[in-house]
N, C-alpha and C positions, 0 to 999 in steps of 0.2 A: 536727821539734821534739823528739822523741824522742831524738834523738842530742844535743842541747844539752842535754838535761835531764840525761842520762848523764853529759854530759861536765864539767859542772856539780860534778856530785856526784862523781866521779870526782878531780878538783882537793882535792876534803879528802883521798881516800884518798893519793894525792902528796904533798898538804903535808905529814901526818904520816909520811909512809915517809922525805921528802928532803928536808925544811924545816922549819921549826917549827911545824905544826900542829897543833892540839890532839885530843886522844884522843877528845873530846867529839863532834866532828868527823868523825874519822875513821869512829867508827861509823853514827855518822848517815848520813854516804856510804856505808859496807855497805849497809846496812837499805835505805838508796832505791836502790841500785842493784839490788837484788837484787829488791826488789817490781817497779821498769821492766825487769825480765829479765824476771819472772815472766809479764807483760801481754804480751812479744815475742814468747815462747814460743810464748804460743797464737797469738798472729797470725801467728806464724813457721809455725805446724803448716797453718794453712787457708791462708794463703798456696802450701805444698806444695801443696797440694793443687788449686790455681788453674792455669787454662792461660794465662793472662794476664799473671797478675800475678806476680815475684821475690820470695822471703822477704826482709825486711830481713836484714842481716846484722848477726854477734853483734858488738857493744861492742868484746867483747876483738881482736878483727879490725880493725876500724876502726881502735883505735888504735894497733896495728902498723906501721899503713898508714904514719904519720906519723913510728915511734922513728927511721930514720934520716937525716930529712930535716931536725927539729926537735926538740927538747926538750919534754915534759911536763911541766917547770916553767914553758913559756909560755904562760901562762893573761890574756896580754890580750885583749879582744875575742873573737872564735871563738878564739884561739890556735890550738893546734896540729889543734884539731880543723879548722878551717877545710883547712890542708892536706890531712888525712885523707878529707876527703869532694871536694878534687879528684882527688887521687889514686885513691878508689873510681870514682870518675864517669869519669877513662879507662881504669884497669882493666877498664869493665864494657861499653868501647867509645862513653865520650862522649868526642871527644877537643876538643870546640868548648864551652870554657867563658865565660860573660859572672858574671866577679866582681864584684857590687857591693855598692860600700863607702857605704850610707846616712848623709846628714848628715855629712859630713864625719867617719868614724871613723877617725882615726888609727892606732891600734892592728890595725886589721883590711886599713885599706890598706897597714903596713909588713909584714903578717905575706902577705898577701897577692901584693902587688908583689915582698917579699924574694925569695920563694921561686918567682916565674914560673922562672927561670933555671935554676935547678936541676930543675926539673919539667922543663921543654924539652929539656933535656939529657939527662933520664933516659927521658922520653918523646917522642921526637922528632914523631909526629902530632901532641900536643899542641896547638891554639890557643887560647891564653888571653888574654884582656884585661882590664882592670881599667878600672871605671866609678863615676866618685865622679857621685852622685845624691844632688844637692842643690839646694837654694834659688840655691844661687852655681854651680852650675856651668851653663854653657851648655846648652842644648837641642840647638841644632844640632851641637855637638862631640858632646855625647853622640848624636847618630843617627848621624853620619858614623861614628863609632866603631864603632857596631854594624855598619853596613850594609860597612865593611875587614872585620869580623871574619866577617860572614856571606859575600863576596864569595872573602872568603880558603878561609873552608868548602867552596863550591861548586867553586872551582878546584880540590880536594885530591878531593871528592867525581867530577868529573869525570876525574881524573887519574887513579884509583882504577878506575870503573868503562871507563876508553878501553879 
C-alpha cells in the first residue's frame, strides 16, 4: 500500500515536470513523498537487521523498474507502477505471477495484459496470467485459470529441480 501511496503522490511530481500540473501540487507530492521515505527508512533500517524478513526497496528503484517498459505519464489504474512491481516480484525470483484485475478495471487490465509480452520476452521464466474478478466473470474459468497457471508452475519447478 506504501508503494500506491508513493506512487500517487509521485504523479503530481510528473505532471508538473511533463504536463500541466500545478506547482501547488507538485510540492505537496515533495513533502508526502519525502514524510513515506522518512517512515521506510526506519522500517528499512530494522528490516536490515531481520533474518527473515527483505527491506522494502526505495521508490526511486521501483520506478526504474518500469522507465523502459512504460511511460510515467501512465497514471491509469496502478499505471506504470503496476508493471514495476511485476518486474520487482521476478527480479526477486517470483517468476509465477496471478494479476488481478478487480471489478472489471479496465485500465489495469490494458496496462496489465499490454505489457504480459514484453515481460515474457524480457523474462522468459516469467508466468503471468491475468484474472478479471468479478460479479460477471465465471468461477469455474477463474479456477481452471489458476490451477494452468499453477500446473504450468510445477512443470518449470520440476524441470528446474530434474
Amino acid at each position: 500500500m506504501m508503494d500506491f501511496a508513493l506512487y500517487s503522490f509521485y504523479n503530481h511530481i510528473f505532471n508538473y515536470r511533463h504536463l500541466a500540473g500545478s506547482w501547488r501540487d507538485y510540492v505537496r507530492g515533495l513533502s508526502n513523498m519525502f514524510s513515506l521515505e522518512l517512515i521506510r527508512w526506519s522500517a528499512r533500517f530494522g528490516f536490515k537487521r531481520s533474518r527473515r524478513f527483505s527491506p522494502p526497496e526505495r521508490f526511486s528503484e521501483i520506478r526504474k523498474k518500469a522507465e523502459n517498459l512504460v511511460s510515467h505519464g501512465h497514471q491509469t489504474g496502478e499505471g506504470w507502477l503496476l508493471t514495476a512491481e511485476m518486474v520487482k516480484l521476478i527480479e526477486n525470483g517470483v517468476s509465477n505471477i496471478l494479476c488481478m484485475q478487480p471489478f472489471g478495471c479496465l485500465p489495469n487490465h490494458i496496462t496489465g495484459k499490454g505489457l504480459f509480452k514484453e515481460l515474457k520476452h524480457r523474462y522468459p521464466e516469467a508466468n503471468i496470467i491475468a484474472l478479471d474478478y468479478d460479479a460477471g466473470a465465471s468461477e469455474v474459468n477463474q479456477i481452471n485459470r489458476i490451477k494452468l497457471m499453477m500446473s504450468a508452475a510445477n512443470a518449470d519447478h520440476m524441470r528446474i529441480n530434474a
